[in-house]
PAFI-963788 format. One record per residue: residue in one letter; x, y, z of N, C-alpha, C in turn. Coordinates in pm, whole numbers, plus 50000, padded with zeros to 5 digits. Atoms other than C-alpha are relative to their C-alpha. Example, Ala and Ser with C-alpha at 12.3 -4.5 7.8 and 13.67 -1.06 7.14 Angstrom:
A500894988150000512304955050780500905012050000S499184988149994513674989450714499235010950073
***
This chain:
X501164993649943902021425027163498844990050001X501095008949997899351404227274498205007150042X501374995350025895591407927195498924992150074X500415002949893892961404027452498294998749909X501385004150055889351389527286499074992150090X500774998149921886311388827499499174988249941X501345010050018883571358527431499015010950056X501544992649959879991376627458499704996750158X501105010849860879431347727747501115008350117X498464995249845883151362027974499465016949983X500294982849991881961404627883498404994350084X501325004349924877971387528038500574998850157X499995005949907880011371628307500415011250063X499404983749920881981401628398499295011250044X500774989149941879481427928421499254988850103X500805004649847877441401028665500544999850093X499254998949906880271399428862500365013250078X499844985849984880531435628874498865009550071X501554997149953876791441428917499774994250187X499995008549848876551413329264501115007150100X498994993649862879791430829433499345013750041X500634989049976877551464429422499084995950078X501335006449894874691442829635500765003750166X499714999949830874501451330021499124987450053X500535010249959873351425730267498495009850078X500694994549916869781431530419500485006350163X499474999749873870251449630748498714994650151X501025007249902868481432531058499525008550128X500854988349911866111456131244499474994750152X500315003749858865531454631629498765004950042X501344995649969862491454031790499905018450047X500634988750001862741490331861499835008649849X499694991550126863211504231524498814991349906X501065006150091860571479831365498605010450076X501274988749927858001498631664500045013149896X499914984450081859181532631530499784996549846X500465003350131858531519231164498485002650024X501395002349967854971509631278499675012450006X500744992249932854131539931474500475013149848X500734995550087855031562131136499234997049863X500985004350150853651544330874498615002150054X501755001349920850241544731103499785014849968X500394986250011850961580731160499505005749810X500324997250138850821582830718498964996849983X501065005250017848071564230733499085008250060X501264996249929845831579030981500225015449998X500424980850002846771614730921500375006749833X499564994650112847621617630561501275007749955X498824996449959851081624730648501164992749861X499385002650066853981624030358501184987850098X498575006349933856831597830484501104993949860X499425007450140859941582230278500354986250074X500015015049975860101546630302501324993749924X498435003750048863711531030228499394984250042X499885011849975863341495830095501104992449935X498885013750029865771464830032499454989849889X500935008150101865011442729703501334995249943X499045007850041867741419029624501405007349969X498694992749996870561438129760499985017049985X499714987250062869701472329622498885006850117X500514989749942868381502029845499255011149896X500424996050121865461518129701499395013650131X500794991549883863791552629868498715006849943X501184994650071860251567629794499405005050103X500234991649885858591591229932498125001649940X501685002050011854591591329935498944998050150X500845001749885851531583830181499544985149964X500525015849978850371550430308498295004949968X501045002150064847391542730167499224989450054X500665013749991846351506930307501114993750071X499125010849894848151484930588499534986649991X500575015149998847311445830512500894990950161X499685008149910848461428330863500444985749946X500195018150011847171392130775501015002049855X498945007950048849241394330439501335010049994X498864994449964851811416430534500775010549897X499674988150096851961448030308499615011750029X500844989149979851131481530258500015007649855X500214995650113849721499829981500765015249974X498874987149962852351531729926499495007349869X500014989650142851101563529654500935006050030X498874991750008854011582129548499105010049873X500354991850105854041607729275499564987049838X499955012050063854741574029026498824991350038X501095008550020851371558729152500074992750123X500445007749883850001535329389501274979749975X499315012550051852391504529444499894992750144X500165004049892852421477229698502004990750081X498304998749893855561472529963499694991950110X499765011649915856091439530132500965006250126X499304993149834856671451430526501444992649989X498545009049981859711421330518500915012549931X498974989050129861031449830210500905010350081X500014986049949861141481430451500575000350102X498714998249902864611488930601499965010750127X499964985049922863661526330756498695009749943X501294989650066860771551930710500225012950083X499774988049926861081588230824498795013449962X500934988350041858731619530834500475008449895X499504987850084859031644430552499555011750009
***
């Protein structure tokens, strides 16, 4: 019977390996679907309108649901309150946004 003993560093390596195959690749948005992004995040903005915002952050899909708060153009963000608080969301981040 043979006995199977783990190094700390090969059980580290294994769950990272395990962790990275769960990563998706960003998906690459076409100019119409970046418009329709625009036109509701504006609409959250300018009417106080709930939306959920689905973003991408090193593989992982994240979703939150809140009102835009602040659109930065020149450095390319937007300020997003959820229930969890005011946080800021790099436009490059933001896969999909939808009305709620």
């Amino acid at each position: 019977m043979a006995i199977c003993i783990f190094m700390p560093e090969h059980v580290k390596m294994l769950k990272q390996i395990a962790f990275d195959d769960k990563k998706q690749k960003k998906p690459q948005l076409d100019e119409q679907e970046l418009e329709e992004i625009g036109f509701v995040v504006m609409d959250s903005l300018n009417y106080t309108l709930p939306i959920k915002v689905t973003i991408w952050q090193d593989g992982f899909f994240q979703a939150l649901t809140g009102i835009v708060d602040k659109v930065d153009m020149l450095m390319k963000y937007i300020l997003f309150e959820s229930d969890e608080g005011k946080r800021i969301i790099m436009i490059e981040e933001i896969t999909g946004v939808e009305r709620v």
